[in-house]
C-alpha positions as CSV (number, residue, x, y, z in Angstrom):
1,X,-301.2,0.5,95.2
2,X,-303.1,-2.5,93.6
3,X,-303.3,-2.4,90.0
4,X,-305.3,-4.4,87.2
5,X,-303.4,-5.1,84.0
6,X,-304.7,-6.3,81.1
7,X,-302.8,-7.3,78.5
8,X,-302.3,-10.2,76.2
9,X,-298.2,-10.1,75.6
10,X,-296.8,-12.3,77.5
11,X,-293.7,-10.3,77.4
12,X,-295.2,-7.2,78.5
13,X,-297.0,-8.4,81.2
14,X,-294.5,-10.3,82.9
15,X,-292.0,-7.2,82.6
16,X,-294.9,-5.0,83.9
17,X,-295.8,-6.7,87.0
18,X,-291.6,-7.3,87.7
19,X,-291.7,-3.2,87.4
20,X,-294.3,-2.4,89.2
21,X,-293.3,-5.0,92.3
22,X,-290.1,-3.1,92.5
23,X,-292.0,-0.1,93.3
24,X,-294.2,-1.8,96.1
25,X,-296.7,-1.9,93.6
26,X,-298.8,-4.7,93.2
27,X,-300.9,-6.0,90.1
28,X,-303.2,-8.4,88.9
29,X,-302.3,-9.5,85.1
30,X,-305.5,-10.9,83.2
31,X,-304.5,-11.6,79.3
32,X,-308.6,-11.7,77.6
33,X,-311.6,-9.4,78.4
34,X,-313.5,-13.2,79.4
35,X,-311.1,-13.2,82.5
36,X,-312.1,-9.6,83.7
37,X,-314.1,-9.0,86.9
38,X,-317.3,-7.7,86.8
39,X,-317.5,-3.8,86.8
40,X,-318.7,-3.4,90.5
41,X,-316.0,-5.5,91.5
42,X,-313.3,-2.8,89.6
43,X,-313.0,-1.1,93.2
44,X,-310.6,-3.7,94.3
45,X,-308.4,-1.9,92.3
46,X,-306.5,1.6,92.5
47,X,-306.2,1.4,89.0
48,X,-306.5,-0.6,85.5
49,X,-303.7,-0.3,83.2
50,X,-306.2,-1.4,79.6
51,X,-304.7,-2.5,76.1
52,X,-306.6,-1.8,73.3
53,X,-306.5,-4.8,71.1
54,X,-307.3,-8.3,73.1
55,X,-307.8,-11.8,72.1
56,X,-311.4,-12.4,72.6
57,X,-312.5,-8.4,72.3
58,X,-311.7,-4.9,71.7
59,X,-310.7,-2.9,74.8
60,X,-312.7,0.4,73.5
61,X,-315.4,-1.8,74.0
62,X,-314.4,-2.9,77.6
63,X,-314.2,0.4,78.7
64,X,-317.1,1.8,77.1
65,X,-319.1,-0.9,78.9
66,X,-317.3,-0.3,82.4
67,X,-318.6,3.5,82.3
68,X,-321.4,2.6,81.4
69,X,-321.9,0.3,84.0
70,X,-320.8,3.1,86.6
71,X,-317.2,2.3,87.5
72,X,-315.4,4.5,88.7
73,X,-312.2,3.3,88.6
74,X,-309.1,5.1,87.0
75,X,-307.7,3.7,83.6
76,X,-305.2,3.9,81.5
77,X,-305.1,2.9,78.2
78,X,-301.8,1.1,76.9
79,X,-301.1,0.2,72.7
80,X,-299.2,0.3,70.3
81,X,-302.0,2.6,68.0
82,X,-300.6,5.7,68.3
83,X,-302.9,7.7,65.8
84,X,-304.6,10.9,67.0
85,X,-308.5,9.1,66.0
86,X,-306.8,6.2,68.5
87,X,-306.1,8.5,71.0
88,X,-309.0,10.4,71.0
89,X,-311.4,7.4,71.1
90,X,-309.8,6.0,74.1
91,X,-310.1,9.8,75.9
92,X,-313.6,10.2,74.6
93,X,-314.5,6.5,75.8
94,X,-313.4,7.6,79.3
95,X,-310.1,6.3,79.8
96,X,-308.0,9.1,82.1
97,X,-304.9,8.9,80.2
98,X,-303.7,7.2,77.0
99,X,-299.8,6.0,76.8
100,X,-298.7,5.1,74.2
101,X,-296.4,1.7,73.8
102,X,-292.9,1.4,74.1
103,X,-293.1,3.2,77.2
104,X,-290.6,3.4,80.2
105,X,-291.8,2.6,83.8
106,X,-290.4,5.9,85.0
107,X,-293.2,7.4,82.5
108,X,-296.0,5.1,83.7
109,X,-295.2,5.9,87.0
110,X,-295.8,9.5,87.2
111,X,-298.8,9.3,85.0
112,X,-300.2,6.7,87.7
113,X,-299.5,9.1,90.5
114,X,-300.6,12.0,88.6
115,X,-304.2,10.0,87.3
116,X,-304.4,9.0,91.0
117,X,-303.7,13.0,92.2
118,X,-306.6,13.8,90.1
119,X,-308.9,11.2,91.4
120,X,-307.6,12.3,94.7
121,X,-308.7,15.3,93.5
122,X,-305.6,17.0,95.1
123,X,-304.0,19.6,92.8
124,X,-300.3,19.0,94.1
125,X,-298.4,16.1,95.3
126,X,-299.0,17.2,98.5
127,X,-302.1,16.3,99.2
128,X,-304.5,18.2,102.0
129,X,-307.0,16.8,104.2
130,X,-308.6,18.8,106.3
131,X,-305.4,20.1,108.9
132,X,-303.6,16.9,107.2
133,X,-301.2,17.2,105.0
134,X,-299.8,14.0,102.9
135,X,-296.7,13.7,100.6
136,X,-297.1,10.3,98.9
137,X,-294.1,10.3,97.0
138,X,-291.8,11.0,100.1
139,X,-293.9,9.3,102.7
140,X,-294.5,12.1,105.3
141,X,-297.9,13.1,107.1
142,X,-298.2,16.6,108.9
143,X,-301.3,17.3,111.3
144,X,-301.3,20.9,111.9
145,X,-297.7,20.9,110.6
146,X,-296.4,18.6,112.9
147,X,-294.5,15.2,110.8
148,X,-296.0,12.0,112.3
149,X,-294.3,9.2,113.4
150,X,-296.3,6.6,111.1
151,X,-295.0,3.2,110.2
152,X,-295.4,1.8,107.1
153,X,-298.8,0.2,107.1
154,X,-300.6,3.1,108.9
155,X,-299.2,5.3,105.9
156,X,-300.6,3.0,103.6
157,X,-303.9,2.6,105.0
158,X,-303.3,6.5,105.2
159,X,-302.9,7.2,101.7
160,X,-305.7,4.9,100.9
161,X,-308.4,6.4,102.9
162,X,-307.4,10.0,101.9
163,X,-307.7,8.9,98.0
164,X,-310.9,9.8,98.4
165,X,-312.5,11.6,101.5
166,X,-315.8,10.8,102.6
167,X,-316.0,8.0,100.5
168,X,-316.3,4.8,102.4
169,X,-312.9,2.2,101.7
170,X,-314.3,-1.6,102.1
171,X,-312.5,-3.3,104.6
172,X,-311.9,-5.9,102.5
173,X,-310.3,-3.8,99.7
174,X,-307.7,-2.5,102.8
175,X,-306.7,-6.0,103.5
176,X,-305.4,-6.6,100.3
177,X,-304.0,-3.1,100.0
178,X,-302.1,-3.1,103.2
179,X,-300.0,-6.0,102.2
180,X,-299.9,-5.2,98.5
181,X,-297.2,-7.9,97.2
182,X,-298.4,-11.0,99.9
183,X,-301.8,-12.5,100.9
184,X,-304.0,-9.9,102.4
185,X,-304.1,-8.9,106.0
186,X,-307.0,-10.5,108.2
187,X,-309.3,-8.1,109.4
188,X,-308.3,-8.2,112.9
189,X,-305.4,-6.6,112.1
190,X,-306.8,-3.9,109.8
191,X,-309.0,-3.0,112.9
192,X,-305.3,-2.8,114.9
193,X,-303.5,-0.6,112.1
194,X,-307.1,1.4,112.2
195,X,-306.9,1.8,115.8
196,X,-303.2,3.1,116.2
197,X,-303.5,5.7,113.6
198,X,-306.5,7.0,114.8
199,X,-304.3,7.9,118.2
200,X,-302.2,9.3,116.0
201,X,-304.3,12.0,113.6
202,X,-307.3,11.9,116.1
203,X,-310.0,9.6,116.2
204,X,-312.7,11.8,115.0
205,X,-311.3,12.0,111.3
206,X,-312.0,7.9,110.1
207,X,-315.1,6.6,110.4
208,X,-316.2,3.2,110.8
209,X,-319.0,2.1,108.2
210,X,-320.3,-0.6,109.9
211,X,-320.1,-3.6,107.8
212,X,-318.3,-2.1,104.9
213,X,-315.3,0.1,105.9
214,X,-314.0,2.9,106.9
215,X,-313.6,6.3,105.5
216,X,-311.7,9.7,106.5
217,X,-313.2,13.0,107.3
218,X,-311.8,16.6,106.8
């Protein structure tokens, strides 16, 4: 899982990203809304962890203008404001979820898997593609019923094409995601981790895009 944080304590931040790269995940920590990538470039990320009240902006305002720029990206709003009108502003701006700070990782943790489940749009943690079934919490991949010997990248790109099905994951954005907490992957070995699970769940169920990505198929 990559993540975008934004988020102008330096405290926070610093503790954020140490959390999250205990838990495989890794981030990107921006600290002002000038520093932000464009919208169209917000698929690099799984998702965007938002504070409300930034240096040089409002984040309201940041995430009004993401939607309205079409990105689809999951985010969650972090802050202090814990009033109801705060709450429901955020929600009503299209943020997926609204946490409230102090928080504990453990709690940010299970409302990134279960923001991601929805986006997934699996209704369990087990997730079900096609005659695949995935358990991203433990790690295991049926076919048919049958656990599959994966390894550890071919789980990952696993659990990355099947966050969406049929929608087409950009090569590029695997790279990075395959090796989330060191420099991304080059694309010849995408194409290798690509190649050995396809033996594995059937070659028919990822596509290759060509000259964009892959994507899986029920």
């Amino acid at each position: 899982m990559h993540l975008l944080i934004i988020e102008d304590d330096l405290d926070l931040g610093f503790s954020l990203q140490q959390a999250l790269q205990i838990e495989g995940i890794s981030s990107v920590w921006l600290r002002r809304v000038a520093e932000m990538p464009l919208p169209q470039n917000a698929g690099e990320f799984d998702c965007v962890l938002l504070d409300l009240t930034l240096p040089d902006g409002a984040g309201l305002e940041v995430l009004s203008r993401w939607r309205r720029a079409g990105a689809l990206v999951p985010i969650i709003v972090i802050t202090a404001r814990s009033a109801l009108a705060d709450r429901l502003a955020g929600l009503d701006g299209g943020a997926d979820d609204f946490l409230v700070k102090p928080f504990e990782t453990a709690e940010l943790l299970s409302r990134l898997r279960a923001v991601l489940r929805r986006y997934a749009h699996q209704a369990s943690d087990v997730w079900t593609v096609g005659a695949l079934q995935i358990e991203p919490r433990s790690r295991v991949v049926r076919l048919d019923g049958v656990t599959l010997e994966l390894s550890p990248r071919e789980f990952n790109l696993m659990l990355e094409l099947a966050r969406e099905p049929g929608a087409v994951v950009a090569k590029g954005a695997l790279a990075q995601r395959l090796e989330p907490l060191g420099d991304a992957l080059d694309f010849g070995a995408v194409e290798v981790h690509v190649s050995n699970l396809r033996r594995k769940i059937g070659a028919e169920r990822i596509r290759t895009v060509r000259g964009i990505g892959y994507l899986i198929t029920a």
